[in-house]
N, C-alpha and C positions, 0 to 999 in steps of 0.2 A: 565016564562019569555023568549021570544023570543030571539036566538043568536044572538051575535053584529056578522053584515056582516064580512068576511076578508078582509082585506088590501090588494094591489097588490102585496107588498114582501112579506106579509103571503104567499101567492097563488103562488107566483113567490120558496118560501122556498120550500113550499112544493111538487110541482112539480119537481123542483131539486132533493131535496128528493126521489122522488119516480121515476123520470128518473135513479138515482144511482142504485136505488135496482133492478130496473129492467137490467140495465149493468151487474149488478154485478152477476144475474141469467142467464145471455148469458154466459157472459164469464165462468162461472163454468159448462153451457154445450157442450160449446166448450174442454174444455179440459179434457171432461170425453168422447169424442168423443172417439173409437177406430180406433187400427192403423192394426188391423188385423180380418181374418175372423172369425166370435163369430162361426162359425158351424167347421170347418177344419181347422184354425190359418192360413192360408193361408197369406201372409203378405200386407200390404199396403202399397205401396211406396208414402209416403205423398210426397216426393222431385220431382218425374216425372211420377205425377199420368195420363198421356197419354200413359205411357209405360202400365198400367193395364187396359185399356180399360173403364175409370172410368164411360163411361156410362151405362155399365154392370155390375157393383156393385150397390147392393140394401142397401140403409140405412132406421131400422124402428125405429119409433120413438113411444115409449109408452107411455099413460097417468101416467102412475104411475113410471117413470122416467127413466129405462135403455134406450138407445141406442145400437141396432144389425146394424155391416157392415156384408155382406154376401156378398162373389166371385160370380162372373156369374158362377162356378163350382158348388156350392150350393143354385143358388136359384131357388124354386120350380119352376117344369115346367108352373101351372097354372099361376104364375107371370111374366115369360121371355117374355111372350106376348104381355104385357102392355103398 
């Protein structure tokens, strides 16, 4: 038997729905973000990140879920390039 179509507040539910979950997956990688360097703890001044030269910090981001900040002190030469 063929599915009865969805409704617009079905679609409208669900979308909601899955706009939340997907919030809710940012905001938990935001704040698993680090505040220091993952290679020498080096610190990160989140309040006047111009004083750290923030274009020289490297952030990686992995499929399997950590987050690395790394100092321009530690990130490989082959990257300082970039």
């Amino acid at each position: 038997m063929p599915r009865k179509p969805m409704g617009k507040s079905e679609q409208e539910k669900r979308l909601r729905r899955q706009s939340k979950q997907k919030i809710k997956s940012i905001e938990s990688s935001i704040s698993k973000t680090p505040t220091k360097c993952d290679v020498c703890s080096a610190p990160f001044n989140t309040k006047n990140p111009l004083s750290n030269d923030i274009d020289k910090w490297r952030i990686a981001v992995y499929d399997h879920g950590p987050v690395e900040l790394v100092c321009p002190d530690c990130v490989p030469d082959d990257i300082k390039g970039s």
